[in-house]
C-alpha positions, 0 to 999 in steps of 0.5 A: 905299482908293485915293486916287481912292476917297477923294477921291470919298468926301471929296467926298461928306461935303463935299456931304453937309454943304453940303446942308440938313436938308429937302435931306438928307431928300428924298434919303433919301426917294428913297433908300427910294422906290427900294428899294421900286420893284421890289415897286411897292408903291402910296404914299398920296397924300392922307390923311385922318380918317374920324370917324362918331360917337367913332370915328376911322379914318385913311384914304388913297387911293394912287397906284394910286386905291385907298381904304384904311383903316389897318388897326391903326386900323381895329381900334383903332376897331372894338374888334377885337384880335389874340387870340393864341389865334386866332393859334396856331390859325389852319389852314393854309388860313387861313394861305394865304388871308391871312385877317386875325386879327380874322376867324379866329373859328370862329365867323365862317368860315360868314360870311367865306366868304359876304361874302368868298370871295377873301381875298387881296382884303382887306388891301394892302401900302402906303408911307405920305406918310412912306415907311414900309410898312403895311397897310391894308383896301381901303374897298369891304371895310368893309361887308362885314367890317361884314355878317359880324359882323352876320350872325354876332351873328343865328346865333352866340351872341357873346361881350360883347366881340364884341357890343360889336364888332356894335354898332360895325359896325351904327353903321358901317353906318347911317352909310355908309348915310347918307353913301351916299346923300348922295353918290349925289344929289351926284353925280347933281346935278353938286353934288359939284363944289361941295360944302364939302368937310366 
């Protein structure tokens, strides 16, 4: 090592060590904001819990605007699991079209392509408040996965745990419902500006 590299790197554990912990941080925090920036990979800006009824789905709204659910969460909340036989057997169209594990049921395909059709559209890539990267499913998707299992329960006969997975959807539903139109007659009003925000 040359001597003006050394200095240089001497000074940088001297500058290093002089900063505080929360200054270290926000360095390190740009630091892994820069390597993402060439992928632009949208960041969540505010966060938040969605509760309806004893279900918890984490949600956030991104840089770019859009609203997403974490998607582990949401599976979590709906009682949907990453079935390791469905991962082995998924085809390759499957595969290509980045059809999430919870909807590669054979049973489910005749529905997916009704209420879907262009599957790139339903889980993103995203950098959490934290930096870190996750997945989440767009909030505009959530009815539709909800109407595929739906339609699925009326046509298909279901296992016990998928049915139990219907009856959360159908809970999802009515609650979006209600809070659809509470929202429609807030925004119609000019109340949504002032509106409590629970």
């Amino acid at each position: 090592m040359s001597e003006q590299s050394d200095a240089k790197a001497k000074g940088g554990f001297a500058r290093a060590e002089s900063l505080s912990p929360e200054e270290r941080q926000e360095i390190a925090r740009k630091g892994a904001l820069a390597r993402w920036a060439p992928e632009e990979i949208p960041r969540a800006e505010y966060t938040g819990n969605l509760t309806i009824g004893n279900m918890i789905f984490p949600c956030s709204v991104l840089s770019d605007g859009t609203r997403i659910l974490t998607q582990s969460d949401f599976m979590k909340g709906m009682g949907m699991y990453y079935s390791g036989w469905v991962a082995r057997n998924r085809t390759a169209e499957e595969e290509s079209a980045e059809v999430p594990h919870f909807l590669s049921f054979r049973s489910l395909k005749p529905f997916v392509d009704k209420h879907l059709g262009d599957m790139k559209s339903i889980i993103l890539k995203y950098r959490t408040a934290s930096g870190g990267t996750a997945h989440g499913i767009k909030a505009e998707i959530i009815p539709k996965i909800c109407e595929i299992w739906m339609d699925a329960e009326e046509n298909v006969k279901l296992g016990k745990r998928q049915k139990e997975i219907v009856q959360r959807a159908k809970l999802l539903m009515r609650s979006l419902a209600h809070v659809g139109i509470i929202a429609l007659v807030d925004e119609a009003t000019g109340y949504q500006g002032v509106r409590p925000k629970d």
